[in-house]
C-alpha positions in Angstrom: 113.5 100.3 115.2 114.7 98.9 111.9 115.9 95.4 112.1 117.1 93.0 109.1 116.6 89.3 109.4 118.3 87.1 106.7 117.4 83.2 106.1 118.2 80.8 103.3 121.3 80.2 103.8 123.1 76.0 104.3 125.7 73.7 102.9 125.4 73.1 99.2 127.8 71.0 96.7 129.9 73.1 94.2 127.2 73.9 91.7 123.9 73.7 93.4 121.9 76.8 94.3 120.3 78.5 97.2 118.3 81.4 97.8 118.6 83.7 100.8 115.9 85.9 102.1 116.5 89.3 104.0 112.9 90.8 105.8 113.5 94.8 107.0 111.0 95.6 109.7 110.0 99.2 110.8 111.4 101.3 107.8 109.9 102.8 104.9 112.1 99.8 102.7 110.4 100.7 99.0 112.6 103.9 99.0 116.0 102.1 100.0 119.1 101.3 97.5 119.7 97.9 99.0 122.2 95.3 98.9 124.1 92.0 99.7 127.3 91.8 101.4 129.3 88.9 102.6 132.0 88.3 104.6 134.4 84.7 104.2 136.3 83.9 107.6 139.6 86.2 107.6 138.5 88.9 104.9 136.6 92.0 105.2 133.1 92.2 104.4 132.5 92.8 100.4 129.3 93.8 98.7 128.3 91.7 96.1 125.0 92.8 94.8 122.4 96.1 95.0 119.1 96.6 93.9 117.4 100.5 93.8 114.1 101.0 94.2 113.5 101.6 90.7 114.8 97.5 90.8 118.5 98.5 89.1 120.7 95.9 89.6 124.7 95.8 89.9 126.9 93.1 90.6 130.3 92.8 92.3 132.7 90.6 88.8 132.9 87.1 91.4 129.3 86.9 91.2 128.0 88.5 87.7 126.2 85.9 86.0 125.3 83.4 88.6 123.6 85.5 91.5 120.2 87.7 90.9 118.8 90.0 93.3 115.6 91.2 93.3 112.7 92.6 96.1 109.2 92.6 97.1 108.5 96.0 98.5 105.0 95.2 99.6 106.4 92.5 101.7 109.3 94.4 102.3 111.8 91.5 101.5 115.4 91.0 99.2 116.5 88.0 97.7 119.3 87.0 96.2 119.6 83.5 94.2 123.1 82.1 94.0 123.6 79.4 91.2 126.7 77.6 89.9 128.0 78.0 93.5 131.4 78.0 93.6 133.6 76.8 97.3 135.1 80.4 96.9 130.7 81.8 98.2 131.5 80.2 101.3 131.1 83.3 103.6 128.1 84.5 105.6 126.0 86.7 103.5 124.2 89.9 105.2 121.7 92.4 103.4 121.5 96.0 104.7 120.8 99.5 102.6 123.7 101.2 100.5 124.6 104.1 101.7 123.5 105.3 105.5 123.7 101.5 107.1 121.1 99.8 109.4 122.5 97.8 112.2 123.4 94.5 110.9 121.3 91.5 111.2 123.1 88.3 112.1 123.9 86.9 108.7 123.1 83.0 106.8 125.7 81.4 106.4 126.7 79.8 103.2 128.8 76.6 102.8 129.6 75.5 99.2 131.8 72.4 99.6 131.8 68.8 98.6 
């Protein structure tokens, strides 16, 4: 059974940084297009960055610049590192695959506030 676990996430001041983590057990991950969503209280959940496995990135406009995501397929892990945070990154963040979803892990939540 595939199961995604994200970490990394906490309160932060308006431009301080933090890096969330997203381990994928049981699935062949090195193939996967995969990607960061997030999901503010009251909005759908928006995707904000992917990574292919050839390591292509793409970014969603609010984050271009200040996020990177990037992946360790031998450890079978995503990352994504938020700087210049802004209060409007407060959401919980969730990695899964683009495309044909895995059941969703339960998130980190991110709090950018003063």
């Amino acid at each position: 059974q595939v199961q995604l676990v994200e970490s990394g996430g906490g309160l932060v001041q308006p431009g301080g940084s933090l890096r969330l983590s997203c381990t994928v057990s049981g699935s062949i991950f090195r193939v996967y297009t995969m990607g960061w969503y997030r999901q503010a209280p009251g909005k759908q959940r928006e995707l904000v960055a992917t990574i292919t496995s050839g390591t292509s990135t793409n970014y969603a406009d609010s984050v271009k610049g200040r996020f990177t995501i990037s992946r360790d397929n031998a450890n079978k892990a995503l990352y994504l590192q938020m700087n210049s945070l802004k209060p409007e990154d407060t959401a919980v963040y969730y990695c899964n695959r683009i495309g044909i979803l895995i059941p969703w892990g339960q998130g980190t939540q991110v709090t950018v506030s003063s």
